[in-house]
N, C-alpha and C positions, 0 to 999 in steps of 0.2 A: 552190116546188120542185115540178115535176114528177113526183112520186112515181109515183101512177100508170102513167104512162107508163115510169119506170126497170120495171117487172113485166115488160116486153117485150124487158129489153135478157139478151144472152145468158149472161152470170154476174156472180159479185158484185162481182170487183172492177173493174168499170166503176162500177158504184152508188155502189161505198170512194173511188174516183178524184172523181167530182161530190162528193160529199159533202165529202170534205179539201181541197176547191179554194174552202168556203165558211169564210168570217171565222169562229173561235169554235167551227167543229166538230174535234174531236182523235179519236184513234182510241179512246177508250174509245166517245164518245158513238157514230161509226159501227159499230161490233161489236154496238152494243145496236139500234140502228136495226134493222141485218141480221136482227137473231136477230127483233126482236119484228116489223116491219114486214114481213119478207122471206122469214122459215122457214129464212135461212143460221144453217145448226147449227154453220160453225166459226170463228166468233168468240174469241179466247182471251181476253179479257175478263181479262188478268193483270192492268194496273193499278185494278183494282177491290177496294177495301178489302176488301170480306166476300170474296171469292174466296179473297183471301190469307190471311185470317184462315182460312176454314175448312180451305184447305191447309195454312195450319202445323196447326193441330189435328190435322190428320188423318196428319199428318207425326208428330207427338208432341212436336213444337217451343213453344219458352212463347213466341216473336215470331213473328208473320205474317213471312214470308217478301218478299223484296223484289219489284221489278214483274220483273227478271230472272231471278233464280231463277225465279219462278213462269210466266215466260214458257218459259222451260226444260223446266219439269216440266210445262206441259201440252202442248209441240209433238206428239210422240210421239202425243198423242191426234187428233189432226189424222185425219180432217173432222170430228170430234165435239167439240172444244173449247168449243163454249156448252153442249153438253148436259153434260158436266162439271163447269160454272160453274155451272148451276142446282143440279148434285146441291150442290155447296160449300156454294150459298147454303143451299140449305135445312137442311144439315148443322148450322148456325146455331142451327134450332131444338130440338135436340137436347142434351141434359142429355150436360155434358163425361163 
């Protein structure tokens, strides 16, 4: 894959487009490409277990929340939704 070369193309979802066009990549895996290969901060990164887990937590919910719900609750945060996913995950390491 021409990654490199995707730095040049003019936003992300051109990059989301190649990527979902290959065998085996789903959209968890290109949201996390974005975030960590590209600097795209809005990944919503719902179907990601610890996301969910730490939005129920943070919810005061005893179940992670499902990939909808949690897709719901972070749109609203849109262009920042990876930077949300990270606070989640790290919320993880945090005494309930």
């Amino acid at each position: 894959m021409p990654l490199d070369d995707w730095l040049l193309l003019p936003n992300a979802e051109l990059i989301r487009e190649r990527l979902l066009a290959v065998r085996g990549i789903g959209p968890w895996t290109v949201d996390y490409v974005l975030l960590r290969g590209f600097g795209w901060l809005d990944g919503s990164l719902h179907g990601d277990a610890a996301v969910r887990r730490g939005l129920g937590r943070l919810l005061g919910q005893a179940a992670a929340p499902d990939e909808q719900a949690a897709r719901s609750w972070l749109t609203p945060f849109s262009p920042w939704r990876a930077l949300l996913a990270a606070h989640l995950w790290a919320s993880l390491a945090l005494p309930a």
